[in-house]
ROLUM-295785 format. One record per residue: residue number from 0; residue in three letters; x, y, z of N, C-alpha, C in turn. Coordinates in steps of 0.05 Angstrom, whole numbers, plus 5000, padded with zeros to 4 digits. Example, Ala and Ser with C-alpha at 12.3 -4.5 7.8 and 13.67 -1.06 7.14 Angstrom:
! ROLUM-295785
+-----+------+------+------+------+-------+-------+-------+------+------+------+
| seq | type | n.c1 | n.c2 | n.c3 | ca.c1 | ca.c2 | ca.c3 | c.c1 | c.c2 | c.c3 |
+-----+------+------+------+------+-------+-------+-------+------+------+------+
|   0 |  ALA | 5264 | 4886 | 5156 |  5246 |  4910 |  5156 | 5264 | 4934 | 5156 |
|   1 |  SER | 5257 | 4955 | 5142 |  5273 |  4979 |  5143 | 5258 | 5001 | 5157 |
+-----+------+------+------+------+-------+-------+-------+------+------+------+
END
This chain:
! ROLUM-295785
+-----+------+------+------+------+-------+-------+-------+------+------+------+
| seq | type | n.c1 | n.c2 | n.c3 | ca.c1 | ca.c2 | ca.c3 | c.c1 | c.c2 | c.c3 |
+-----+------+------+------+------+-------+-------+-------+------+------+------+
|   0 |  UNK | 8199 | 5494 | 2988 |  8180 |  5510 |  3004 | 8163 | 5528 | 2987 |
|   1 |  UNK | 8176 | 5546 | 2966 |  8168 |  5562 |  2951 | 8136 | 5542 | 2937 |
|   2 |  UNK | 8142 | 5512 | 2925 |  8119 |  5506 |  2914 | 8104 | 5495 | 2933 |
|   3 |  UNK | 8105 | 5484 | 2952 |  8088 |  5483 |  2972 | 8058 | 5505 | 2978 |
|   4 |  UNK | 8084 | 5524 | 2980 |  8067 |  5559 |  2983 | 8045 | 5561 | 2973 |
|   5 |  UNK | 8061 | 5552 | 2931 |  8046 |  5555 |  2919 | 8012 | 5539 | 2916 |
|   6 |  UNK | 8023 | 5532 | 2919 |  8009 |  5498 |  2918 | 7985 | 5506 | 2938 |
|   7 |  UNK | 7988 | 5516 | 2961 |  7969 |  5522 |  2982 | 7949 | 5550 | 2969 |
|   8 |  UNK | 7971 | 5573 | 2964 |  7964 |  5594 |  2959 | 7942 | 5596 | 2942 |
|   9 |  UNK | 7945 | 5574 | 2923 |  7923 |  5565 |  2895 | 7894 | 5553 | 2911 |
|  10 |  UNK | 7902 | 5531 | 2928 |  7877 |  5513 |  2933 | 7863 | 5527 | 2957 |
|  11 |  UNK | 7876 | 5536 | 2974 |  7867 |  5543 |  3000 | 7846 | 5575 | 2997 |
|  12 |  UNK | 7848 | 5589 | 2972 |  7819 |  5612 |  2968 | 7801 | 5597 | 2956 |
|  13 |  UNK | 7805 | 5572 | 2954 |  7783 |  5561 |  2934 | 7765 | 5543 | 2952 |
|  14 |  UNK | 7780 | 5533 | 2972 |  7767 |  5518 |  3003 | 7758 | 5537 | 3012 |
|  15 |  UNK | 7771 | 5567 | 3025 |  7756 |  5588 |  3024 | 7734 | 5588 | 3026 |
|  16 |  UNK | 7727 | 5595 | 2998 |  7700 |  5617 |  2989 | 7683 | 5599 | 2976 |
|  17 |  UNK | 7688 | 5574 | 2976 |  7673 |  5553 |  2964 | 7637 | 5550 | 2983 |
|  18 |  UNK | 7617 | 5556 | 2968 |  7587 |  5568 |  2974 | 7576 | 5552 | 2990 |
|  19 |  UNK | 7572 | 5522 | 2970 |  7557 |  5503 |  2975 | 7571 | 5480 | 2961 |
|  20 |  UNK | 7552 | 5454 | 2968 |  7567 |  5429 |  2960 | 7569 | 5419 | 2937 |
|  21 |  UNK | 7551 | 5434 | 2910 |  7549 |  5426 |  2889 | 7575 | 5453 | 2873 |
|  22 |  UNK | 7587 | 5466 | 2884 |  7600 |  5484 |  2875 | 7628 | 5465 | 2874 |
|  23 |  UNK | 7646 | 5476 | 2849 |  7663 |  5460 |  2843 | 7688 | 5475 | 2854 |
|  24 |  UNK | 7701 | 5457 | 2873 |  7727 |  5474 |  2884 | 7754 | 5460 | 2871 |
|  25 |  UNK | 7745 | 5437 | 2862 |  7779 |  5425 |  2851 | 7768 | 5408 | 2824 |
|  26 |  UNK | 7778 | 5410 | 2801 |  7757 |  5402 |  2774 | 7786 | 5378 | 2772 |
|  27 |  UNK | 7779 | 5349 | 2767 |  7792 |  5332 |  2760 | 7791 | 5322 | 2739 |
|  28 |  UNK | 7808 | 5319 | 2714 |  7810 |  5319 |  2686 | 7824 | 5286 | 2686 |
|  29 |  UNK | 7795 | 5263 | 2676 |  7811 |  5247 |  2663 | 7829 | 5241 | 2645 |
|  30 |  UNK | 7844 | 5221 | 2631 |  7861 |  5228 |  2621 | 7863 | 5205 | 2598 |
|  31 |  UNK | 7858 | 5205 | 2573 |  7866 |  5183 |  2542 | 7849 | 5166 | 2542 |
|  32 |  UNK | 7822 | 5174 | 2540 |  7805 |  5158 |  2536 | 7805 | 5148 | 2507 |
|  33 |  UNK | 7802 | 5130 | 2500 |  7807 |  5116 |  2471 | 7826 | 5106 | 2478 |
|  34 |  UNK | 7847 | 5103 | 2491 |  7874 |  5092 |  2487 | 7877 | 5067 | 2500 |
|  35 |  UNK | 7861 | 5060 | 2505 |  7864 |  5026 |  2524 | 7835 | 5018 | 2532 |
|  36 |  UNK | 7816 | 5002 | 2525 |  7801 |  4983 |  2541 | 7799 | 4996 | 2578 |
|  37 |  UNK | 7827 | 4995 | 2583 |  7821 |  4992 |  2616 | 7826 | 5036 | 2623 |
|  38 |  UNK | 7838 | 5046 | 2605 |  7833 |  5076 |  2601 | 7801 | 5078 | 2599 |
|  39 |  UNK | 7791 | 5073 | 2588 |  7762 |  5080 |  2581 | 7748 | 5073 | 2603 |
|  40 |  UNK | 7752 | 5042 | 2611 |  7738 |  5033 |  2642 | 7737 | 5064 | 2662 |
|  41 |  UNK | 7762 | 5060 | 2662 |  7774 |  5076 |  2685 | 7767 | 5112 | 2688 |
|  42 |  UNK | 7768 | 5116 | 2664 |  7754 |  5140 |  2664 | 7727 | 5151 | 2659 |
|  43 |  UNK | 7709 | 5133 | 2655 |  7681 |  5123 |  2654 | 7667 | 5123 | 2682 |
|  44 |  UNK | 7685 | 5108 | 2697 |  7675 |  5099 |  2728 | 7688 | 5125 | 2744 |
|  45 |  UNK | 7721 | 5137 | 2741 |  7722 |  5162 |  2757 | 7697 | 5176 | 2755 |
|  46 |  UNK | 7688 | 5189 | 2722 |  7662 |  5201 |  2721 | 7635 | 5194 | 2749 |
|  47 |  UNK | 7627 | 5164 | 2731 |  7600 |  5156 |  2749 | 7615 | 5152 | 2779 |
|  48 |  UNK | 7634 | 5156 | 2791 |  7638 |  5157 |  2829 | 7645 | 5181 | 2829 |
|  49 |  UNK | 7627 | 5209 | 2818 |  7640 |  5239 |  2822 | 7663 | 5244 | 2830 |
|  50 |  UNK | 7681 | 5236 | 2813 |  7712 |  5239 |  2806 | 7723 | 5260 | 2796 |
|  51 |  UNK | 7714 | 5246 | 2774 |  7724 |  5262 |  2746 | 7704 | 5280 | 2739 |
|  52 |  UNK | 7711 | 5305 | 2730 |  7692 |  5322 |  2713 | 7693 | 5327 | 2688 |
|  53 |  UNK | 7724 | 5316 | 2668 |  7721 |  5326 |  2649 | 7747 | 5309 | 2636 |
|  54 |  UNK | 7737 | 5298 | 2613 |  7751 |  5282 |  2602 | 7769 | 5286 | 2571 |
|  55 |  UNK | 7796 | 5276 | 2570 |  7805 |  5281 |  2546 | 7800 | 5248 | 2526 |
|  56 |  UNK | 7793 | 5262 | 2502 |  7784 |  5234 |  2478 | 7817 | 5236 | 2459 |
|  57 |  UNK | 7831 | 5211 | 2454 |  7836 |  5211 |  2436 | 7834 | 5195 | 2403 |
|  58 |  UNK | 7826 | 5209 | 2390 |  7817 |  5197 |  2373 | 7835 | 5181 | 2354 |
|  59 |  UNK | 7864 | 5180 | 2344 |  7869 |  5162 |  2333 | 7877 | 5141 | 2344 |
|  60 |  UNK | 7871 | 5130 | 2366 |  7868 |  5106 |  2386 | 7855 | 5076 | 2374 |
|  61 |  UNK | 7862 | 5059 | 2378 |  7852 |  5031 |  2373 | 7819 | 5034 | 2391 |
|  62 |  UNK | 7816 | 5053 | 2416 |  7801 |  5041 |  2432 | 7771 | 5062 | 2428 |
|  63 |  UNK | 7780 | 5082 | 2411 |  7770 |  5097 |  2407 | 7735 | 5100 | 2400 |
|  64 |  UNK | 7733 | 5082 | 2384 |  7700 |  5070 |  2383 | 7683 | 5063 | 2408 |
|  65 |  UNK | 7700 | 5050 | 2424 |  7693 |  5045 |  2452 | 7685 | 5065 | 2461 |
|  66 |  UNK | 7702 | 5081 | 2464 |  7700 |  5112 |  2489 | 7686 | 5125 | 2470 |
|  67 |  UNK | 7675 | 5120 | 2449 |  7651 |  5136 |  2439 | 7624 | 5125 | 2453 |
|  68 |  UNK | 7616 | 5101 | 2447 |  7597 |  5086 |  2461 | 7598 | 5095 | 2489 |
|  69 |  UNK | 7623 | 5091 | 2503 |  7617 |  5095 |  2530 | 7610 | 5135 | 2535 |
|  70 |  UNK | 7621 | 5145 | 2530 |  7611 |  5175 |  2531 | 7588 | 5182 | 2526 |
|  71 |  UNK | 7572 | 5169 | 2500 |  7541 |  5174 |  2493 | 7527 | 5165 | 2514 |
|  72 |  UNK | 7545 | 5145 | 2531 |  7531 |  5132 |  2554 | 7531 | 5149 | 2583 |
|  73 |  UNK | 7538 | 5166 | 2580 |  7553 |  5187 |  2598 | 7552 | 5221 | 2594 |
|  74 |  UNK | 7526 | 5229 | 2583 |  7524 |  5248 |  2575 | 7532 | 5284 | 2591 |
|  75 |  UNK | 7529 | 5272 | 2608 |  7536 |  5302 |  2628 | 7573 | 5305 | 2630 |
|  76 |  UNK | 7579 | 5288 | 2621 |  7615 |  5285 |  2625 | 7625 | 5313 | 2601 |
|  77 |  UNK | 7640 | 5325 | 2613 |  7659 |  5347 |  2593 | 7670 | 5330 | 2588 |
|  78 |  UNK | 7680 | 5336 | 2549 |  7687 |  5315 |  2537 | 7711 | 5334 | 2519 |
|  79 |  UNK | 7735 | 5332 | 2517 |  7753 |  5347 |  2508 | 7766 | 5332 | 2487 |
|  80 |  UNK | 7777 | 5342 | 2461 |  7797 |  5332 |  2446 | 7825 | 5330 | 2452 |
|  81 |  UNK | 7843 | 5307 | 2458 |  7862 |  5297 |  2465 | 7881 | 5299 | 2444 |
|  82 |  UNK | 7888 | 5323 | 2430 |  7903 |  5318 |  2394 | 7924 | 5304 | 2400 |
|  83 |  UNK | 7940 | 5282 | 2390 |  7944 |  5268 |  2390 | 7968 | 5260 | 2367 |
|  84 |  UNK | 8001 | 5261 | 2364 |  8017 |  5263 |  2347 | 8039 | 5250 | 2361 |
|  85 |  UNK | 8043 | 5229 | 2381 |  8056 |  5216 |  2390 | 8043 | 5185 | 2393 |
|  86 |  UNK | 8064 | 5169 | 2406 |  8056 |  5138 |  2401 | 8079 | 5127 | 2425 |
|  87 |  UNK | 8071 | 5142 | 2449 |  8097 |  5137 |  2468 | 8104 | 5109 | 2480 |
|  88 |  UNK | 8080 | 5091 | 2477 |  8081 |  5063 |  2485 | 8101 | 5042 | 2468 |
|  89 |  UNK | 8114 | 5013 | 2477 |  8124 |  5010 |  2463 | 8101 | 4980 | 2454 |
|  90 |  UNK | 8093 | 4976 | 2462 |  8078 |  4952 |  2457 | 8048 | 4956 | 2440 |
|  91 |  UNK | 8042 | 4981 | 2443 |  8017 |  4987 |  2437 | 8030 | 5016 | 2415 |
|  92 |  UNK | 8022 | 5009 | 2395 |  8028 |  5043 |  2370 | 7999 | 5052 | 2363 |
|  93 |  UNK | 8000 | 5074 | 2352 |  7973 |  5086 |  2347 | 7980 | 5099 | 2321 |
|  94 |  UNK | 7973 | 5105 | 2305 |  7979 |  5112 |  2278 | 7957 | 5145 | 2266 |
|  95 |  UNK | 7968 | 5154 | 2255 |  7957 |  5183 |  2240 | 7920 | 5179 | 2222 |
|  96 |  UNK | 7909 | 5185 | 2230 |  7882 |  5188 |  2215 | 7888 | 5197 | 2183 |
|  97 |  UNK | 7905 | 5202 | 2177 |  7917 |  5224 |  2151 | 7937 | 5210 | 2138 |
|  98 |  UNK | 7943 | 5220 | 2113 |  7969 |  5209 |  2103 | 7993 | 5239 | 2120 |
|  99 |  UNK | 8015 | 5225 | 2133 |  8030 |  5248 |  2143 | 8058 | 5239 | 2145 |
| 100 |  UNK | 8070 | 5231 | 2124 |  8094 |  5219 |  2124 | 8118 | 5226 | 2149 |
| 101 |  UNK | 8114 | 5264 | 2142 |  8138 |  5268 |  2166 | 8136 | 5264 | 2190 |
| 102 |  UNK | 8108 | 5253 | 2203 |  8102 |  5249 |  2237 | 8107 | 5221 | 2235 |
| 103 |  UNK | 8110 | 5206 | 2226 |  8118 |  5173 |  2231 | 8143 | 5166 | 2233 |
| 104 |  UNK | 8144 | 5147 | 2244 |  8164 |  5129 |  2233 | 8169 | 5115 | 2208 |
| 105 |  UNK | 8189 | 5094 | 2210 |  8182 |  5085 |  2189 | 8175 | 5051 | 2185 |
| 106 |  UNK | 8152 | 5048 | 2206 |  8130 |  5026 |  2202 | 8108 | 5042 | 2198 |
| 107 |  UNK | 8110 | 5068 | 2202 |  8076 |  5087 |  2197 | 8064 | 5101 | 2221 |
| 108 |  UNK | 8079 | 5092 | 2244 |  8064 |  5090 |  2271 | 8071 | 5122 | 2285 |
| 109 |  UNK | 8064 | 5137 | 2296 |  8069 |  5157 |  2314 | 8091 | 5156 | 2317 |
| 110 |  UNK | 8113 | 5175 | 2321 |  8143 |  5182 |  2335 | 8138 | 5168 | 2371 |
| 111 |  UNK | 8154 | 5160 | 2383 |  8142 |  5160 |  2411 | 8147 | 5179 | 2436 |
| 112 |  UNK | 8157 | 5203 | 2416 |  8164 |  5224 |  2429 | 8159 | 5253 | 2426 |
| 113 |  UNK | 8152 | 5276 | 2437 |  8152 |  5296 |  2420 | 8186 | 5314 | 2412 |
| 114 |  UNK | 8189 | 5311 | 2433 |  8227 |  5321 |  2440 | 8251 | 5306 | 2443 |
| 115 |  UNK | 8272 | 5304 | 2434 |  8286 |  5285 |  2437 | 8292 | 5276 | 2465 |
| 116 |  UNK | 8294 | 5257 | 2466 |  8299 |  5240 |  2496 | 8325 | 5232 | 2497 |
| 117 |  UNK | 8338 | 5220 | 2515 |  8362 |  5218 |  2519 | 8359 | 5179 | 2535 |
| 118 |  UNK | 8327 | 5175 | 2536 |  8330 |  5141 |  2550 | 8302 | 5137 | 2525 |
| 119 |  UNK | 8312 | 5143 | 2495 |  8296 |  5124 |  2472 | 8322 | 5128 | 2454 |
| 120 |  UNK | 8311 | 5115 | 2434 |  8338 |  5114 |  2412 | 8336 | 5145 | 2389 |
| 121 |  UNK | 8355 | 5142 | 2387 |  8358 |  5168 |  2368 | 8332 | 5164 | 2344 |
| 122 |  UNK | 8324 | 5181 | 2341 |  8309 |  5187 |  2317 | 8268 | 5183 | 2331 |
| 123 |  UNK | 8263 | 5170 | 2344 |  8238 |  5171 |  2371 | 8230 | 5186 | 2374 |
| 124 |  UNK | 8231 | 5213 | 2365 |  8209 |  5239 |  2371 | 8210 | 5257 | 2343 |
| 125 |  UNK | 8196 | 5277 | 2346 |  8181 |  5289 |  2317 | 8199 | 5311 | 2318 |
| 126 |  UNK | 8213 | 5326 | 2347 |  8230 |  5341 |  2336 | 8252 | 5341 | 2325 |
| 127 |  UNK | 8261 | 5316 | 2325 |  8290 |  5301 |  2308 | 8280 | 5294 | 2275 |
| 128 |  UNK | 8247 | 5294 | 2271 |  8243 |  5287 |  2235 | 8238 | 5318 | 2228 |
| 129 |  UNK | 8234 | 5314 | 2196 |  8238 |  5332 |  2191 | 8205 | 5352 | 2182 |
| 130 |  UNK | 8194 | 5344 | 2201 |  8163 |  5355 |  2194 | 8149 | 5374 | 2181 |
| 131 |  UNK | 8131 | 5368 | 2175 |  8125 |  5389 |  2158 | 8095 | 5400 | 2175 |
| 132 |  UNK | 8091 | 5430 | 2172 |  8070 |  5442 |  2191 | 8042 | 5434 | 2180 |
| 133 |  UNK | 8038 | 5425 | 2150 |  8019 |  5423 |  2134 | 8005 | 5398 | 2142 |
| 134 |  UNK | 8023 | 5379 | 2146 |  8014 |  5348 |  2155 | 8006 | 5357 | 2183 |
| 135 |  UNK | 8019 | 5371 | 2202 |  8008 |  5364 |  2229 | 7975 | 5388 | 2230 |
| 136 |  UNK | 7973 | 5395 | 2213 |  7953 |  5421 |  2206 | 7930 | 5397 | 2200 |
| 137 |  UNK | 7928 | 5378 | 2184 |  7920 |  5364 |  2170 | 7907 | 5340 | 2187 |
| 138 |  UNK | 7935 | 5339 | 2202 |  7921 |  5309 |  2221 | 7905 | 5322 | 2250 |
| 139 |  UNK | 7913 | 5346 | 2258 |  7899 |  5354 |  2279 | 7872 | 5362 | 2268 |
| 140 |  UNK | 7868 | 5366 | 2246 |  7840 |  5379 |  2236 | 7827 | 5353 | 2231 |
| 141 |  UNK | 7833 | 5327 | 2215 |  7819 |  5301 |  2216 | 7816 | 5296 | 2249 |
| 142 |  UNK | 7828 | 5291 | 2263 |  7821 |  5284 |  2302 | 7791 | 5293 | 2306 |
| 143 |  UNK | 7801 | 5325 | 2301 |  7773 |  5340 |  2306 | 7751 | 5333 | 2298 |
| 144 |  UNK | 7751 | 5337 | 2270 |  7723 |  5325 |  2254 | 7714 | 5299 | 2270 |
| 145 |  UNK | 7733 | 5272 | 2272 |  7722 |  5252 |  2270 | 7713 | 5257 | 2302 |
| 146 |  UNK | 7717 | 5267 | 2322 |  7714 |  5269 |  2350 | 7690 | 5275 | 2349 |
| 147 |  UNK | 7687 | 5305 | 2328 |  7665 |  5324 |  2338 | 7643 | 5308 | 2312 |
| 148 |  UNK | 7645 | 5290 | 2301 |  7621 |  5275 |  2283 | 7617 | 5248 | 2303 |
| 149 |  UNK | 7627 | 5243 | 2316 |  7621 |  5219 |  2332 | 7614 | 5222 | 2363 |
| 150 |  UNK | 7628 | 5247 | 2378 |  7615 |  5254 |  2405 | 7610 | 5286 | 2409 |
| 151 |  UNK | 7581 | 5291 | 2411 |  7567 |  5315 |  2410 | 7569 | 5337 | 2433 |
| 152 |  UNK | 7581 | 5330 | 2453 |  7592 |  5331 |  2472 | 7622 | 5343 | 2477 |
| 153 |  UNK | 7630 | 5357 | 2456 |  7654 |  5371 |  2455 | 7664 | 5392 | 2459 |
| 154 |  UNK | 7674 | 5403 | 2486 |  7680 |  5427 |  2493 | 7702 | 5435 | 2494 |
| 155 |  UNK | 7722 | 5423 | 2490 |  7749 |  5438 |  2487 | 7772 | 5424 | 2476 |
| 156 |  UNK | 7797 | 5436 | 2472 |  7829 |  5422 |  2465 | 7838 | 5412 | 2478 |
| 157 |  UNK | 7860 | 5403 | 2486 |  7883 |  5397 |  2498 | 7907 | 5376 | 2477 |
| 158 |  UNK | 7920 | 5382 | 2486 |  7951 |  5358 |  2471 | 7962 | 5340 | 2489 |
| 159 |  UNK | 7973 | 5319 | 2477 |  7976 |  5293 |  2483 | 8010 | 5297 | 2487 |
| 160 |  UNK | 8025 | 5288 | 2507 |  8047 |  5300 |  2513 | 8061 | 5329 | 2506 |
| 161 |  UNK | 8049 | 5346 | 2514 |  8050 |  5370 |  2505 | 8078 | 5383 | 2478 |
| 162 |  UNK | 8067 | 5377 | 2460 |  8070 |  5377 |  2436 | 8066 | 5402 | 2428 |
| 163 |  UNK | 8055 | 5427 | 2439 |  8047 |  5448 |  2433 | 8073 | 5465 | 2448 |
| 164 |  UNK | 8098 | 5460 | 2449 |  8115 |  5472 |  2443 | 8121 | 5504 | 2427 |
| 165 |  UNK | 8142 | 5518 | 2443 |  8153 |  5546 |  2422 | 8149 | 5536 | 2386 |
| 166 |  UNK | 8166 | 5522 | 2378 |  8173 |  5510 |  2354 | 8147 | 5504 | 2346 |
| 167 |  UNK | 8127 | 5486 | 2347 |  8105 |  5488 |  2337 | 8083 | 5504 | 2333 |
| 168 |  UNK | 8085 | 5517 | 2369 |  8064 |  5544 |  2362 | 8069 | 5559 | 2349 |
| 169 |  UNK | 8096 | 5571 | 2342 |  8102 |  5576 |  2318 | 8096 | 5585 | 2299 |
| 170 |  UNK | 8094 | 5553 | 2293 |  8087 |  5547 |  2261 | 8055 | 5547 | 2254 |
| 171 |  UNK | 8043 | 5538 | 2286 |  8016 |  5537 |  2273 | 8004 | 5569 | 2286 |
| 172 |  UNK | 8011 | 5583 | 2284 |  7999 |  5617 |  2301 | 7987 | 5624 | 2279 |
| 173 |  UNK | 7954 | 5620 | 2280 |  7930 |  5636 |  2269 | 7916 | 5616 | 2262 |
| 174 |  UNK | 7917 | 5588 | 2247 |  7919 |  5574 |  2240 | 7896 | 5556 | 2251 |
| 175 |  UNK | 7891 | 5561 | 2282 |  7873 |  5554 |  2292 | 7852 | 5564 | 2288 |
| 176 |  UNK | 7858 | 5593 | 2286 |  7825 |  5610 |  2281 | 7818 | 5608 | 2257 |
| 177 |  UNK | 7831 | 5596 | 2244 |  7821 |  5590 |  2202 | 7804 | 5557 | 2212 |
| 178 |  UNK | 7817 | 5546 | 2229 |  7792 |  5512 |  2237 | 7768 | 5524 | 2246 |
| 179 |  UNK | 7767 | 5536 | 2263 |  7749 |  5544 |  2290 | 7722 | 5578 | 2277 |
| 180 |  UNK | 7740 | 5590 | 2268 |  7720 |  5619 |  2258 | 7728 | 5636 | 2274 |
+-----+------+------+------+------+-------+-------+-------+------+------+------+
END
């Protein structure tokens, strides 16, 4: 009942006081563009059927060239960085822009986890290796560059199975404002 409440308490001042029809009362965030052919479709077309307002890119993706093309094609779309340090699929891996030994496995490919899991096999997430803060400093700062040199259109962060954890924030606290200014 309590999230119900909540749940109402959030949306229902926003139905409210909402002006007119171009005013935005509920903002819908697509989600891994680069990461699949039919991801990119899909969040391309939520956009063009006023869906979606704002999209996450990830850039070490196979599909990633794509969802560049398609976004230049799509210019009014908020276009967000998806950082990106997991590889949760099992059929499809995505691999580090960087040399980063301690975030892989050992074919090279993304951990497929950020936290240990209890339904993957032991050793599957980055909190079980032994990482180092320099490599993930390293590979989140390559994402960026290559995002923000290829789509001009870049307005904000976000993380890719939320990976931004106690334990990492951490390690990376200030660290951001030495990328950013």
């Amino acid at each position: 009942m309590k999230r119900i409440f909540n749940i109402f308490f959030v949306f229902f001042p926003i139905a409210l006081f909402a002006q007119s029809e171009n005013e935005i009362s509920l903002l819908i965030r697509a989600d891994d563009i680069g990461s699949f052919h039919a991801a990119n479709v899909a969040c391309i077309e939520s956009y063009q059927n006023g869906i979606a307002r704002s999209v996450e890119l990830m850039a070490p993706c196979a599909w990633f060239p794509e969802a560049v093309k398609m976004l230049a094609e799509n210019p009014g779309y908020d276009v967000g960085i998806h950082l990106t340090l997991t590889s949760e699929w099992s059929s499809v891996k995505w691999r580090p822009l960087t040399h980063c030994p301690s975030l892989v496995d050992k074919d090279g490919y993304f951990f497929q986890m950020v936290w240990k899991n209890d339904n993957f096999p032991p050793n599957s997430s980055i909190s079980e290796a032994n990482w180092k803060i320099e490599e993930v400093e390293q590979e989140l700062h390559a994402q960026i560059e290559v995002s923000m040199k290829y789509v001009p259109q870049i307005w904000h962060l976000s993380n890719h199975m939320r990976f931004t954890g106690p334990e990492t924030l951490n390690k990376l606290q200030g660290r951001t404002r030495e990328w950013f200014g």
